[in-house]
N, C-alpha and C positions, 0 to 999 in steps of 0.2 A: 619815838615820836610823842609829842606833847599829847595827851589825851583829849583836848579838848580843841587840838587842830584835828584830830581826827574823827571828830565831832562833827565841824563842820564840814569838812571832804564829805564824810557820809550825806549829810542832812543837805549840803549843793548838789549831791551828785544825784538824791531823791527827788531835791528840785528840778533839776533838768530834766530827769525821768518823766514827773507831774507833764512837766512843759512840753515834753514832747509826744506825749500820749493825746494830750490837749489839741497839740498843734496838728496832728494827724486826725485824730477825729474831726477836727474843725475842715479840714480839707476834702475828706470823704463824707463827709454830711451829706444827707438826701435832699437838699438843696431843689431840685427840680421837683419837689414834692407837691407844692404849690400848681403847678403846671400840668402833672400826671400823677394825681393823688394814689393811681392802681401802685403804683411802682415805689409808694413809700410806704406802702400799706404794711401792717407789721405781718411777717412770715408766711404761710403758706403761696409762696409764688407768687405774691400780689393779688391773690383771690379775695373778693372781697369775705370781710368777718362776718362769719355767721351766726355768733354766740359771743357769748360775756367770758373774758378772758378769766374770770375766778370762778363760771359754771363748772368747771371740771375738779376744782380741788374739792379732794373728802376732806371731811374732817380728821380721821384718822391718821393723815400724813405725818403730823407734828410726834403724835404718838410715837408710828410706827419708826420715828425720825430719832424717837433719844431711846427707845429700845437697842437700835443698831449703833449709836454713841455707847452705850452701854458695851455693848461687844465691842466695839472701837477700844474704848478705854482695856477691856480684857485684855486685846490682845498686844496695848503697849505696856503695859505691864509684864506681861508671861514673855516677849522675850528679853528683854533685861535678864528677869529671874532666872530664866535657860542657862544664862552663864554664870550665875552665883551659885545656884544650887549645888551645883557640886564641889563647893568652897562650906559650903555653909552647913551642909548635910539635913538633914530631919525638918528641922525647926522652920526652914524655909517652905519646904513639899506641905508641912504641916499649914503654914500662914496661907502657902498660895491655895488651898482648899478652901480653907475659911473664907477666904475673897472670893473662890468662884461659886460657895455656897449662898455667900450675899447676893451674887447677881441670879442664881437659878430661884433665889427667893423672889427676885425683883422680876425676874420672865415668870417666873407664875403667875405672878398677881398680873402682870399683861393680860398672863394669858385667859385667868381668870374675870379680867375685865374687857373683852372681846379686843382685845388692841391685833390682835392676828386676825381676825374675822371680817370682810371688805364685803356682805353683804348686810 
C-alpha cells in the first residue's frame, strides 16, 4: 500500500472519530440547563457549589506530579534493561545504578525541599 494512501485512511478515519465524539456530545448536551440550572450544575449531584473550584488545589501537586514522572520514567527504563542485562552482563547492572543513583539524588533534593511534606 502506497504510504501516503495510508495517510490518509488514517487521518479520515481520525476525522470521523473527531466527528463523531462531536456528534454525540452535541446530542447529550445539558441542554435543559437553561430551564433547571440544579441539574446542569457541575458534579456533586446537582448540589449547589459551595467553593471555588481551584480552593482545593496545593501548590505542591505539580511537584509531587513530576517526582512520580520521575519514577514513571524509572520504571520504563528498568524493564527493557531486565531483558538485556543478561545479554550484556556488568556494564549494564553498572549503568542501570548510575541512573537510579541520579534519581535518589533528585528524590533528596525533594525531599529536602519539603515536596513530600502536605502541611
Amino acid at each position: 500500500m502506497n504510504p501516503f494512501v495510508a495517510l490518509a485512511v488514517v487521518g479520515g478515519a481520525a476525522l470521523v472519530g473527531v466527528g463523531i465524539v462531536v456528534a454525540v456530545s452535541w446530542l447529550v448536551r445539558a441542554a435543559a440547563g437553561v430551564r433547571r440550572p440544579l441539574v446542569a450544575a457541575p458534579h456533586a449531584g446537582g448540589m449547589p457549589v459551595t467553593e471555588h473550584a481551584v480552593s482545593r488545589w496545593h501548590v505542591r501537586w505539580p511537584t509531587l506530579a513530576l517526582v512520580f514522572l520521575a519514577f514513571d520514567m524509572e520504571m520504563l527504563f528498568m524493564y527493557p534493561w531486565t531483558l538485556v542485562v543478561a545479554r550484556t552482563g556488568t556494564g549494564a547492572a553498572v549503568e542501570m545504578f548510575v541512573f537510579l543513583g541520579i534519581l535518589l539524588v533528585g528524590v533528596g533534593y525533594a525531599w529536602r525541599e519539603g515536596a513530600f511534606r502536605w502541611s
